[in-house]
C-alpha positions as CSV (number, residue, x, y, z in Angstrom):
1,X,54.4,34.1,5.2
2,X,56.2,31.0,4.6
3,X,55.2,29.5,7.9
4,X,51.2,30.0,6.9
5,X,52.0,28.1,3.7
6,X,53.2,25.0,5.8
7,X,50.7,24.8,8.2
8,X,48.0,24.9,5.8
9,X,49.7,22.0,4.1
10,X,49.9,20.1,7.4
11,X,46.1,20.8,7.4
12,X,45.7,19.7,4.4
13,X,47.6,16.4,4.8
14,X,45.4,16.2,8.4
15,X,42.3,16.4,6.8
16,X,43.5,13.8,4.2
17,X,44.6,11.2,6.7
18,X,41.4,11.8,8.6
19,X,39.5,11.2,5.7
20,X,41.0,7.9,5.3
21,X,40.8,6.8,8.4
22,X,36.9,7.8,8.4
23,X,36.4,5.8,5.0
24,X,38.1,3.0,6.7
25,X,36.1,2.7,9.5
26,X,33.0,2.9,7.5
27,X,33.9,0.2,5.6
28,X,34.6,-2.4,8.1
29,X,31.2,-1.4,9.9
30,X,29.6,-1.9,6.7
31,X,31.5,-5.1,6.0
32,X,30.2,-6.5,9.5
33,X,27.1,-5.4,9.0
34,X,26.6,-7.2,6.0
35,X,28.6,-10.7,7.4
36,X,25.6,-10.4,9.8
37,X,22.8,-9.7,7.4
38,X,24.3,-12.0,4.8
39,X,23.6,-15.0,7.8
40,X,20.1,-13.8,8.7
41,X,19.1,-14.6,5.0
42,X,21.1,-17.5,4.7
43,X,18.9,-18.6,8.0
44,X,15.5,-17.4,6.7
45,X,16.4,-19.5,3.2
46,X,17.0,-22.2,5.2
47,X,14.3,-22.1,7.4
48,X,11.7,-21.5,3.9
49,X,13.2,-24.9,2.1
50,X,12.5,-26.9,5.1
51,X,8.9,-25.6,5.8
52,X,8.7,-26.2,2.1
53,X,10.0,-29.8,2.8
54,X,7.3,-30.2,5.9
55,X,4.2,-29.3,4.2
56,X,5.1,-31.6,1.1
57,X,5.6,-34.3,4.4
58,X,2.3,-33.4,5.9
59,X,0.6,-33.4,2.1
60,X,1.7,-37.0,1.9
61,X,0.8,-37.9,5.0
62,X,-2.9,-36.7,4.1
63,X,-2.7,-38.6,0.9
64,X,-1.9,-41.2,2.1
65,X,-4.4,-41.4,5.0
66,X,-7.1,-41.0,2.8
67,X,-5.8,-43.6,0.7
68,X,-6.8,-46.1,3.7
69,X,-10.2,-45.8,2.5
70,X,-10.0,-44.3,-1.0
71,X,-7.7,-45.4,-4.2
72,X,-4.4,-43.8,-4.2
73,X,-5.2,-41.9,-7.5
74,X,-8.6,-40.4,-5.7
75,X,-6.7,-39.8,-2.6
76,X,-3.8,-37.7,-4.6
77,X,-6.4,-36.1,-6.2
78,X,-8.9,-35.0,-2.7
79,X,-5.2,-33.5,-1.8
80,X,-4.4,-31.8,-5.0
81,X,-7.9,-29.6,-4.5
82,X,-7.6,-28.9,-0.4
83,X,-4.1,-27.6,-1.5
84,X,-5.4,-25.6,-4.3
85,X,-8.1,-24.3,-2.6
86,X,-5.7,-23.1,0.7
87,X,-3.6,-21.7,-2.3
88,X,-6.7,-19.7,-3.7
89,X,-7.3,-18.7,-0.5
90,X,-4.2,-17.2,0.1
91,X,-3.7,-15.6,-3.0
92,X,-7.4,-13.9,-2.3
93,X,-6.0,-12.6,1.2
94,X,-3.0,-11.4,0.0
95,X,-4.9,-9.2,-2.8
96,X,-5.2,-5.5,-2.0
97,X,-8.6,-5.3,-3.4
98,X,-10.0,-8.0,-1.2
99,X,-9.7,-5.4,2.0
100,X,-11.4,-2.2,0.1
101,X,-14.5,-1.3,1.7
102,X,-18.2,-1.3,-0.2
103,X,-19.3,1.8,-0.6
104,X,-22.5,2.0,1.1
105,X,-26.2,3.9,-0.5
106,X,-27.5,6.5,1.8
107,X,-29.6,6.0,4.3
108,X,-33.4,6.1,2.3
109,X,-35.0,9.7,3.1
110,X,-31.6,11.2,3.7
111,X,-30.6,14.4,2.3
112,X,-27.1,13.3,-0.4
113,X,-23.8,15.1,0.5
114,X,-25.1,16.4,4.2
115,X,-22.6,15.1,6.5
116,X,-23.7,11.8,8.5
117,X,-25.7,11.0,5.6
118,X,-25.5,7.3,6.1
119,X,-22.9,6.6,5.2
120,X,-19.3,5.1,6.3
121,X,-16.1,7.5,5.6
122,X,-14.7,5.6,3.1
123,X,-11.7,7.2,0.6
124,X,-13.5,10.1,-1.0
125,X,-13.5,11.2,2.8
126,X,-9.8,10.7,3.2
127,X,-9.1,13.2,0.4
128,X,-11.7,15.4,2.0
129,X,-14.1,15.8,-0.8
130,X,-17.9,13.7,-0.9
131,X,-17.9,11.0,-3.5
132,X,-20.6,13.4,-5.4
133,X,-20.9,16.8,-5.9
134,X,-23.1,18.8,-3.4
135,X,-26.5,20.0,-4.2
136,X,-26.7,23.8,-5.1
137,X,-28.8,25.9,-2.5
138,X,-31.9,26.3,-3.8
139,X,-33.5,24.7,-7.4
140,X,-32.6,27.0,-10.7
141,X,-35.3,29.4,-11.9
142,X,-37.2,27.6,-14.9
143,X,-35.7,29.3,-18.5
144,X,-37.6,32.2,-19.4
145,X,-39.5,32.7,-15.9
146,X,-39.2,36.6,-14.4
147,X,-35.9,37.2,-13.3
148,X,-34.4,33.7,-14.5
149,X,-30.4,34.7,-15.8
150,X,-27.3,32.9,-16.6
151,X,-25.0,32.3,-13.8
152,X,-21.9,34.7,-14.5
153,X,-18.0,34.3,-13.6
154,X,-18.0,37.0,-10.4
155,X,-21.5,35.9,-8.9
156,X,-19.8,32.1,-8.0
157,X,-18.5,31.5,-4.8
158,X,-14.8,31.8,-3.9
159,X,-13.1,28.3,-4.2
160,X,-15.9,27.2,-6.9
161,X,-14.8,26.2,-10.5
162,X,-15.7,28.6,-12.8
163,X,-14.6,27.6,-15.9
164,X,-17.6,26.6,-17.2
165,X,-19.7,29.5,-16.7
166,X,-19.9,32.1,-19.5
């Protein structure tokens, strides 16, 4: 019995040192890994302030071209608005809502909700419902007419909401 004792302590002490060794390893790969990721950003900074740099260059050098045949005030300020309008430009790209597709009416004389109506799948498609709700079957019976009854709970199709219906 005593033998069994020892071994599971050598096991024990085997899984320990194994454990260390594994939690060493993955430290200096993670160590490495970020040495090499820690230059790749240190690159990209780089590269950013001097693109900064060369477009403040090249919006002198337009200033100062126009300012050949302009004062220098008028030619600071023809600069000032190309940049700002590049910049609202930019900004109007980059915007989310600027790539949302129109919703587009239905083709005139075509029946709403029937599929190919006229229209472009848009994101009411994507969720798999029509972006308005489909036209019952056939018109309601005018109130009070022969025959004409309230719709009740177990006459509605299956799948259709019934919580408004008495």
């Amino acid at each position: 019995m005593e033998r069994l004792d020892h071994l599971e302590h050598l096991d024990r002490q085997l899984v320990d040192e194994l454990a260390q060794v594994a939690r060493e390893t993955v430290r200096d790969e993670l160590r490495e890994q970020t040495r090499r990721q820690r230059r790749t950003a240190m690159l990209y900074a780089a590269s950013g302030a001097v693109a900064l740099y060369a477009g403040a260059a090249l919006a002198l050098a337009v200033g100062l071209a126009l300012a050949i045949g302009l004062p220098g005030w008028a030619a600071a300020l023809v600069t000032a608005v190309v940049l700002g309008a590049v910049a609202y430009a930019l900004r109007g790209a980059a915007r989310p809502s600027a790539s949302r597709p129109t919703p587009e009416p239905p083709v005139h004389g075509a029946v709403p909700g029937a599929p190919g109506a006229g229209r472009k799948r848009g994101a009411a498609d994507a969720v798999g419902k029509p972006p308005y709700p489909p036209a019952p079957p056939m018109p309601p019976a005018a109130p009070g007419a022969a025959g004409a009854r309230l719709p009740r709970p177990q006459d509605a199709e299956p799948g259709t909401d019934t919580r408004h219906l008495p």
